[in-house]
VOGU-3710 file (C-alpha; in Angstrom, 3 decimals, decimal comma):
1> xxxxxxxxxx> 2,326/-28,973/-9,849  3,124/-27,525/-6,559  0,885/-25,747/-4,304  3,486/-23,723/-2,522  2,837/-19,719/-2,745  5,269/-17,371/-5,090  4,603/-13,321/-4,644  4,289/-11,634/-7,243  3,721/-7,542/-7,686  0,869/-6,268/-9,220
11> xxxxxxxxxx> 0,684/-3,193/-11,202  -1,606/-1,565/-13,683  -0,495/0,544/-16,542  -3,926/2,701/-17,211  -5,502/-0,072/-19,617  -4,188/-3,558/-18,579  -3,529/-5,006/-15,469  -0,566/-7,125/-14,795  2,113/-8,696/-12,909  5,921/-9,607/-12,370
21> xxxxxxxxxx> 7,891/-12,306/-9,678  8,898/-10,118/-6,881  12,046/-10,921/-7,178  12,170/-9,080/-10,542  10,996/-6,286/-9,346  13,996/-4,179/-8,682  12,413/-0,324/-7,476  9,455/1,987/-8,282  10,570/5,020/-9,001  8,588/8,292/-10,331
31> xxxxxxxxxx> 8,348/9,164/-13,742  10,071/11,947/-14,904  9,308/15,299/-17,126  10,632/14,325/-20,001  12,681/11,008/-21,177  16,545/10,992/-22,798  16,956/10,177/-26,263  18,497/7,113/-27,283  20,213/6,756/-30,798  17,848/3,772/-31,067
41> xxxxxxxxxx> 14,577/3,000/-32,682  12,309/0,535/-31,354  8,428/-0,279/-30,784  7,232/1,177/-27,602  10,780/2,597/-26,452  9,988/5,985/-24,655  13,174/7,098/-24,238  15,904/6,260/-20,762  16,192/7,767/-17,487  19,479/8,204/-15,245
51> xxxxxxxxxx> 18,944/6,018/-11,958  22,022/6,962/-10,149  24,406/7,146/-13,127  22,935/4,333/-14,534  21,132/5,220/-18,204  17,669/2,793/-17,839  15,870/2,257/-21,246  12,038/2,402/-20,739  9,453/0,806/-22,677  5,532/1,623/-22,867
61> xxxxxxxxxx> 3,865/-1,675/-22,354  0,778/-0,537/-24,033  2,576/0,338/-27,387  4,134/-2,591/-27,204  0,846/-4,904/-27,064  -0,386/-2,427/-29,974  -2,959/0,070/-28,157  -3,548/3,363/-29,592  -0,773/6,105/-28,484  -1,614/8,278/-25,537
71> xxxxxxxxxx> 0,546/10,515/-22,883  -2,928/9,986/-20,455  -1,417/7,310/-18,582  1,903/6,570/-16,846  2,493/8,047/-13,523  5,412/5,877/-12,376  8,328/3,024/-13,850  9,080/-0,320/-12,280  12,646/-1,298/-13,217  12,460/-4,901/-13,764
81> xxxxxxxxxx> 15,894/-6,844/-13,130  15,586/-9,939/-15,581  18,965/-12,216/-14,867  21,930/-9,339/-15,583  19,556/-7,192/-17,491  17,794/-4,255/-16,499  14,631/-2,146/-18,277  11,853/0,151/-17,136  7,880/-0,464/-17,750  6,007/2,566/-17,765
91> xxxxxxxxxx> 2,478/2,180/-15,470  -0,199/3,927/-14,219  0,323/2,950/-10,357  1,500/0,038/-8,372  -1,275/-2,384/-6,546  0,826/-3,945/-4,152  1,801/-7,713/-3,475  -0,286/-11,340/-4,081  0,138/-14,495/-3,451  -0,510/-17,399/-6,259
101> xxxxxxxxxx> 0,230/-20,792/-6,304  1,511/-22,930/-9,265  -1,660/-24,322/-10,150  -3,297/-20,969/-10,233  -1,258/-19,679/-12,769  -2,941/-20,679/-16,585  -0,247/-21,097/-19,074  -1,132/-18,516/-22,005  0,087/-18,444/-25,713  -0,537/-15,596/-28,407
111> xxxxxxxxxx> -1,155/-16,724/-31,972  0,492/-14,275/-34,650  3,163/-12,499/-35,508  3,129/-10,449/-32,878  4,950/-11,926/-29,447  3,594/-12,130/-26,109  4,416/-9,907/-23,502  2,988/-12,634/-21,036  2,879/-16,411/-20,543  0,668/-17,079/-18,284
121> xxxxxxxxxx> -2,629/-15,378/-16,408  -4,446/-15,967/-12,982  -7,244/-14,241/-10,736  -6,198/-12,612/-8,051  -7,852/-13,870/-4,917  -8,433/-11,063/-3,163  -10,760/-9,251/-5,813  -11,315/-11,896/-8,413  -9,408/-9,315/-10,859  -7,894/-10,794/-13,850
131> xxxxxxxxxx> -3,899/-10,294/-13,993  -1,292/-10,851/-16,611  2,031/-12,394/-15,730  4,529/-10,490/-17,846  7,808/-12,235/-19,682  10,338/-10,172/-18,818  12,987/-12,208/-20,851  10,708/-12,127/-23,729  10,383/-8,215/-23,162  13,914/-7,633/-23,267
141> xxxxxxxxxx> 14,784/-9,851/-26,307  11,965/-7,407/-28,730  14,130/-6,229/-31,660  15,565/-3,264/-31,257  14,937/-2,874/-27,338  17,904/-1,824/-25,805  19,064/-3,029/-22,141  21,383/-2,107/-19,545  23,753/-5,027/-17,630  23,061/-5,181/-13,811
151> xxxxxxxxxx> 25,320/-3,881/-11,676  23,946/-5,697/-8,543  23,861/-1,951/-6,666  20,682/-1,020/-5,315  19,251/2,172/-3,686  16,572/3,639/-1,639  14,243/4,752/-4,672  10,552/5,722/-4,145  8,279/3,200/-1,432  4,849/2,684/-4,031
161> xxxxxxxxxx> 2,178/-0,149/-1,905  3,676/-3,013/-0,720  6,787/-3,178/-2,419  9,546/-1,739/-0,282  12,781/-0,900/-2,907  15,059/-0,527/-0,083  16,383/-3,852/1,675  18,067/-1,822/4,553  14,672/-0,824/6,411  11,492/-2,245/7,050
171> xxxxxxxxxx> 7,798/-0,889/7,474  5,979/-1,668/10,690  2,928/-1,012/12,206  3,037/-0,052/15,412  0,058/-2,122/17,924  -0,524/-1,917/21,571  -1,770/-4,479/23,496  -2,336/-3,558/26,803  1,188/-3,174/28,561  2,944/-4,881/25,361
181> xxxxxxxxxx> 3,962/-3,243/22,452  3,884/-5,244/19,301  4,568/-4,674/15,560  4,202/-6,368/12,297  5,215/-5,484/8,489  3,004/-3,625/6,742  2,786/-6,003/3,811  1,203/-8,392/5,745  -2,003/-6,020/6,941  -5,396/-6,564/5,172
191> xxxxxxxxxx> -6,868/-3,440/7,055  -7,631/-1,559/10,081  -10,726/-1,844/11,931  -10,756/1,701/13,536  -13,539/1,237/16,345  -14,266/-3,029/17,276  -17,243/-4,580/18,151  -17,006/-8,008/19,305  -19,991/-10,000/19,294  -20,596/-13,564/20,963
201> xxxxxxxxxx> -20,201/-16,803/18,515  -20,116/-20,617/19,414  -16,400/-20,424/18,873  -15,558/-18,312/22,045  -12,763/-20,301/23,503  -9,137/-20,370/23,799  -7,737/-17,072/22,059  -10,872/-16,435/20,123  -12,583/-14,065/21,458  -15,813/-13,888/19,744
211> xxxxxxxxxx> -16,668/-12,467/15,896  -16,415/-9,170/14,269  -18,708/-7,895/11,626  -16,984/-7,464/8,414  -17,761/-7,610/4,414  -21,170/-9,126/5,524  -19,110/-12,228/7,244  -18,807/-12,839/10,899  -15,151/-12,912/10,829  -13,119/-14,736/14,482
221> xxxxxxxxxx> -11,413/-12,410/16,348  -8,417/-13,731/17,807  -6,498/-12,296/21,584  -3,002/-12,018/19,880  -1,532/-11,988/23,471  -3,068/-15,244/24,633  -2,289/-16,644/21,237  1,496/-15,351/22,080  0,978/-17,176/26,017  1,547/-13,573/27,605
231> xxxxxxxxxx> -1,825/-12,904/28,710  -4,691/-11,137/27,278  -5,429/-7,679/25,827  -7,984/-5,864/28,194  -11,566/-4,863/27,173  -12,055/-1,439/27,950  -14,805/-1,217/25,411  -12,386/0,787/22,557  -10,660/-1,986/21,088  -9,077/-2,142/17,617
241> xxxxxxxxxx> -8,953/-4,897/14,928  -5,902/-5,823/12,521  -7,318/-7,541/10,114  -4,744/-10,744/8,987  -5,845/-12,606/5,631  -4,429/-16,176/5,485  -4,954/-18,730/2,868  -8,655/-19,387/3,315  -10,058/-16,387/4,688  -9,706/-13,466/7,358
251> xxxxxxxxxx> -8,997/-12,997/11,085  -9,021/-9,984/13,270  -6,591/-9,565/15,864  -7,819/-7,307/18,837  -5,365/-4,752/19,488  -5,584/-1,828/22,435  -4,551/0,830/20,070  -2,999/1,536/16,700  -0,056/3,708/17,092  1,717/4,562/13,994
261> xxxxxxxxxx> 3,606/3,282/10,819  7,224/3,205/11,108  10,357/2,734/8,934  13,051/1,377/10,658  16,301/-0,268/9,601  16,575/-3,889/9,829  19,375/-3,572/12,119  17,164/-2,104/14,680  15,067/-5,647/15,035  17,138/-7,627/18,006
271> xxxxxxxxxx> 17,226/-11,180/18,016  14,622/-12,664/21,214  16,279/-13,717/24,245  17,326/-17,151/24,746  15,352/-17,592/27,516  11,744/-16,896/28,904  9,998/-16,902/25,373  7,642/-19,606/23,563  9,810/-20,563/20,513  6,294/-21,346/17,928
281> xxxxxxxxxx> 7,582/-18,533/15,431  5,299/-15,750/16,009  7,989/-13,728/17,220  10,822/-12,793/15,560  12,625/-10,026/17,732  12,676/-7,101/19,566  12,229/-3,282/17,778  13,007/-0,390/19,429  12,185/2,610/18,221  13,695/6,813/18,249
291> xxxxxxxxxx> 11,153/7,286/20,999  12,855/4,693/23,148  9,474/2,217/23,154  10,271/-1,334/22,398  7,948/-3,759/20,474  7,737/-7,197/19,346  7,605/-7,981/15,789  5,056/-10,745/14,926  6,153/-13,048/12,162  3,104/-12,196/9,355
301> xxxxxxxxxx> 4,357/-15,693/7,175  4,459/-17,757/10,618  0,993/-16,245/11,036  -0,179/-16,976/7,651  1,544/-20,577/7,924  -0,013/-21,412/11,023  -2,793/-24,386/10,569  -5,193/-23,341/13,598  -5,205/-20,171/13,087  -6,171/-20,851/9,233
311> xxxxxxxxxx> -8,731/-23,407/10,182  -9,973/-20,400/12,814  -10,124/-18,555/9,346  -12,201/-20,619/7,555  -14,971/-20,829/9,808  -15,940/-17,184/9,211  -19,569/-17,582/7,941  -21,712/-15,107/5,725  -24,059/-13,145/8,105  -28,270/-14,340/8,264
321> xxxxxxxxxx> -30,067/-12,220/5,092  -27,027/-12,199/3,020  -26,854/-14,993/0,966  -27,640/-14,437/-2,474  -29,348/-11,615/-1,574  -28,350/-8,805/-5,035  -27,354/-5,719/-3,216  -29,185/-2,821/-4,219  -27,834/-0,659/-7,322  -26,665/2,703/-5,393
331> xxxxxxxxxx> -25,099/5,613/-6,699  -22,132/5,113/-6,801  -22,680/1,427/-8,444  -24,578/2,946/-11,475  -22,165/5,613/-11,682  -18,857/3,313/-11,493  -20,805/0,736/-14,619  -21,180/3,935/-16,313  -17,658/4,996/-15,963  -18,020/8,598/-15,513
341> xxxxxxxxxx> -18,367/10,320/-12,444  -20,350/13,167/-11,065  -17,906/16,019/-12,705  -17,398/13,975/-15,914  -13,843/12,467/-14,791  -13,605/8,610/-14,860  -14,878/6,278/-12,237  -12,523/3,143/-12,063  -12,983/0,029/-9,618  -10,427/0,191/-7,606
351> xxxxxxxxxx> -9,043/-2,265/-4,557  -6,327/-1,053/-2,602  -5,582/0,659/0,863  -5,709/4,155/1,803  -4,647/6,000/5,015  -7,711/7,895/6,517  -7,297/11,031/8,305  -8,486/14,175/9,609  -7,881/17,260/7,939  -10,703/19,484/9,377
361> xxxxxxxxxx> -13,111/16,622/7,561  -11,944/13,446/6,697  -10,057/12,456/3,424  -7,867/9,885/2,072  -4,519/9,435/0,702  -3,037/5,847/-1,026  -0,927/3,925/2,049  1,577/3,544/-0,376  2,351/6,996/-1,191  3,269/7,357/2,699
371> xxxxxxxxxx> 6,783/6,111/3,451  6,404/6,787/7,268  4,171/8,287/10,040  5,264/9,806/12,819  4,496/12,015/15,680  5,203/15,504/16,032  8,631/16,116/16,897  8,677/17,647/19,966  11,872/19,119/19,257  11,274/20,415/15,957
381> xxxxxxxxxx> 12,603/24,227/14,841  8,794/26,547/15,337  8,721/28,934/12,181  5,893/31,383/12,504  5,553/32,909/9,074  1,627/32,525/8,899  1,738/30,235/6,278  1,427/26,342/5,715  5,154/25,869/7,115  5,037/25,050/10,663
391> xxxxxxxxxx> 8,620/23,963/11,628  11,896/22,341/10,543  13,152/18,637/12,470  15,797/16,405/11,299  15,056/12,553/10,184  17,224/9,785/8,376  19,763/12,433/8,718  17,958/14,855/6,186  16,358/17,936/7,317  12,172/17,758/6,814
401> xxxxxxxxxx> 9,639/20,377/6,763  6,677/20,347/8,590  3,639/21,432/6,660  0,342/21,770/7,960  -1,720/19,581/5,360  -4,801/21,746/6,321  -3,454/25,072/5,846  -2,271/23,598/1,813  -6,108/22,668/1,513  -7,819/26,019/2,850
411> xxxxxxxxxx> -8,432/25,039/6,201  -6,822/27,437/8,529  -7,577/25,874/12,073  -3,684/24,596/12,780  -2,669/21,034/14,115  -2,228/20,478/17,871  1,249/19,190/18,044  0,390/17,334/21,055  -1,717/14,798/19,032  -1,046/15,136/15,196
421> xxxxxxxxxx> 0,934/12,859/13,201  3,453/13,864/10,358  3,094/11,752/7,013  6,316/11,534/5,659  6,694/11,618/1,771  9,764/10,716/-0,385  10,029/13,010/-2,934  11,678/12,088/-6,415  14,508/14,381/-5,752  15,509/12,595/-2,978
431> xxxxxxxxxx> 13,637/14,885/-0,119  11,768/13,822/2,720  8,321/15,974/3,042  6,261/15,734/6,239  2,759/16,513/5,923  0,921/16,993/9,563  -2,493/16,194/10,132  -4,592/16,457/13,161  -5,492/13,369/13,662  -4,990/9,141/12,033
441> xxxxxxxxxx> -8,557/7,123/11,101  -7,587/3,819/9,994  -6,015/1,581/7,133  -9,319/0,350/4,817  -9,738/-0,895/1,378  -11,543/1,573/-1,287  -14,674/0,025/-3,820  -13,927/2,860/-6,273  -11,841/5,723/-7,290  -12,140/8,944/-9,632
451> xxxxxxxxxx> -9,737/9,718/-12,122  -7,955/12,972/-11,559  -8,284/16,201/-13,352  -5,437/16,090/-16,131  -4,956/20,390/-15,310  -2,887/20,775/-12,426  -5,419/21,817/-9,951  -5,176/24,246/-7,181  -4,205/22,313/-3,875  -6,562/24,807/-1,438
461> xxxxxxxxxx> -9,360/23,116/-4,384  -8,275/19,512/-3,599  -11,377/18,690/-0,796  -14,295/21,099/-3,025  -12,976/19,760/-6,547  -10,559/16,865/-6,172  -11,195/13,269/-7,395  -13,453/11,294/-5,139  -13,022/7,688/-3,596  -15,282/5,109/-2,271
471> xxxxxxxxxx> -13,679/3,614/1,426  -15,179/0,538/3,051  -17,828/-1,371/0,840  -19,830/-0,670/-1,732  -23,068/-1,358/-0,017  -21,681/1,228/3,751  -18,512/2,629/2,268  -18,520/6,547/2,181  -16,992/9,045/0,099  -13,654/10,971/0,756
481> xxxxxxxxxx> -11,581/13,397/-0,984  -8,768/11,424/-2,271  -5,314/13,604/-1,427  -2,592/13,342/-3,763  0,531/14,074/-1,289  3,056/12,747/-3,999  1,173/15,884/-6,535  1,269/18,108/-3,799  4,851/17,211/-2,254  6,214/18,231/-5,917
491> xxxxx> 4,107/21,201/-6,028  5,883/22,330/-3,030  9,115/21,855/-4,144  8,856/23,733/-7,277  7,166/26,693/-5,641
//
């Protein structure tokens, strides 16, 4: 067996969690209304939908592994590409990207008449969450289950986590460091460590630059500029951390500031010049971005790949009065084993990274419902109508409206354009939605998450009524309003 890494995407349809090669993951896209009728019957068909002129059959993986019927759960379809074949699996929501090696994957075989939808099942490492790895040929050879041939054309469909359905852009996150602008893909970003505190460690030295507090470990932080030989960020006591997990355990790179999360086309990254820069991978070009600012784009595999900085990884130890210490039952603990929260809607454990923000108080909204972040346009159209419309600017040649994500939730103090940040939203009609907000928090992890109200709820009602989610840990995390701006960019549409 070999121990070299495969991704795979992870995705959860409302009752079981599991898990397909990347590479046969073709696009996310929404779910629509309704389904079209096919003049075929078969277990678990739902019906087809028309992905640019092509007529996708879509099947409900929970019918098909014989759980009771329900319309509770399916918010989204991955359209898996199996050899020339293509099908849609209903699911609940998308969990982003993992790595597993062979000899983590435990060959699995149903006994019965009924076939397996899987052949094999591993925990993911980052949680320790059980995941089933789907048969996708199996899938699509169920009697009766009609398929489409692949026409090898692909689109832009809808960004959902880490899995980015359009091969002609990238997303970046935008760093400082200092004088130097760097940037890295998105996928490769545990978290965001909003405000750093860097505390001494025997392993000062070199590019570490002491340990960071995090999850109850004393985690290295790494100088990405000395590790890059062009310098060293400077310490002017308001550092940031990107968090970087490699194969056996975390890092932090300190970072002067945060900026923003881009999506660029791949064109835009330049090759390095021939001259004048170390050639040890980290870098793989130059970006430069509409605003004219140029970064360089770190390598996240090269990083990942690299032995010292793994071995730097490793020696992250668990902080004095932590081992084996239980953590106390809180709250939110008894509430999420209970499975019911405050307001009677469901309380599901839930690991994945949210974009936190001020909105007048803070809230929360998945990272990978955002396809971009921006800052205001400076030469966007003003409309004054004294509502939640603020303006009109042009973007990926489409043009966007500016909507004050405040005023939609019953806050009427307005954005300063001069620091507020537009989240950009794909909707499933093809629009681009910007949603401004006063002000960016970070890039964390949630514990836990509330189900949302199945009623279509009034958006000004979203921070007073709106499903809840735990951000951080269990043991210091706090709870946010969790904002829906896929619910609410198709609530503005159909207004």
């Amino acid at each position: 067996m070999s121990s070299i890494e495969a991704l795979y995407g992870v995705f959860n349809t409302g009752r079981v969690r599991v898990a397909l090669p990347l590479d046969e993951l073709r696009e996310v896209i929404m779910r629509p209304s309704s389904f079209t009728a096919l003049p075929v019957t078969a277990e678990g068909l739902l019906g087809a939908v028309n992905l640019r002129h092509v007529v996708i059959p879509v099947l409900d993986l929970c019918r098909l592994a014989g759980y009771e019927e329900t319309d509770e759960f399916g918010k989204v379809i991955v359209i898996v590409s199996r050899g020339d074949q293509l099908f849609g699996l209903l699911a609940e929501e998308i969990e982003g990207v993992t790595r597993i090696t062979e000899e983590a994957l435990l060959e699995t075989s149903v006994a019965g008449d009924r076939p397996a939808l899987f052949s094999h099942t591993f925990e993911r490492p980052e949680d320790g969450e059980v995941v089933s790895l789907l048969d996708a040929q199996a899938i699509s050879q169920l009697p009766g289950v009609p398929v489409v041939k692949d026409s090898g054309t692909r689109g832009t469909g809808i960004e959902i986590g880490d899995i980015n359905s359009d091969s002609s852009r990238r997303t970046v996150l935008l760093l400082r460091c200092g004088p130097i602008g760097l940037c890295i893909d998105v996928g490769h970003v545990h978290s965001v460590i909003p405000q750093l505190t860097v505390h001494p460690s025997p392993l000062d030295g070199g590019t570490c630059r002491g340990v960071v507090h995090l999850h109850d470990k004393a985690v290295p932080a790494v100088d990405p500029l000395q590790m890059l030989g062009l310098g060293s960020v400077p310490d002017d006591g308001n550092l940031r951390g990107l968090v970087i997990a490699l194969p056996r355990g975390l890092v932090v790179l300190t970072v002067s500031d945060i900026a923003d999360i881009a999506s660029v086309p791949v064109g835009d990254v330049l090759p390095l010049p021939p001259v004048g820069m170390r050639k040890d991978g980290f870098l793989t070009g130059v970006l430069r971005i509409e605003t004219g600012d140029q970064h360089l784009l770190l390598d996240g595999e090269a990083l990942r790949a690299d032995a010292e900085l793994d071995a730097l990884s490793n020696l992250g130890v668990t902080l004095p009065g932590k081992e084996k210490v239980a953590p106390p039952v809180s709250m939110a603990t008894k509430v999420a084993e209970e499975n019911e929260g405050p307001d009677g809607r469901r309380v599901v454990p839930s690991v994945r990274k949210f974009l936190t923000y001020n909105v007048g108080m803070e809230a929360a909204t998945p990272l990978g419902q955002i396809t971009e972040i921006v800052p205001y346009p400076q030469h966007a159209i003003a409309l004054d109508g004294g509502g939640p419309l603020l303006g009109i600017f042009t973007h990926r040649r489409l043009s966007v409206p500016l909507l004050s994500l405040p005023a939609l939730l019953g806050i009427t103090e307005p954005p300063d354009p001069a620091t507020a940040r537009v989240l950009l939203i794909d909707a499933p009609t093809g629009e681009l939605l910007g949603f401004v907000v006063p002000a960016l928090h970070a890039i964390e992890d949630s514990v836990w998450e509330e189900s949302a109200q199945k009623e279509h709820a009034d958006p000004s009602a979203m921070l007073q009524r709106g499903p809840l989610v735990k951000i951080g840990t269990e043991a210091q995390g706090r709870l946010l309003p969790n904002i829906d701006l896929t619910e609410l960019a198709a609530a503005e549409l159909v207004a």
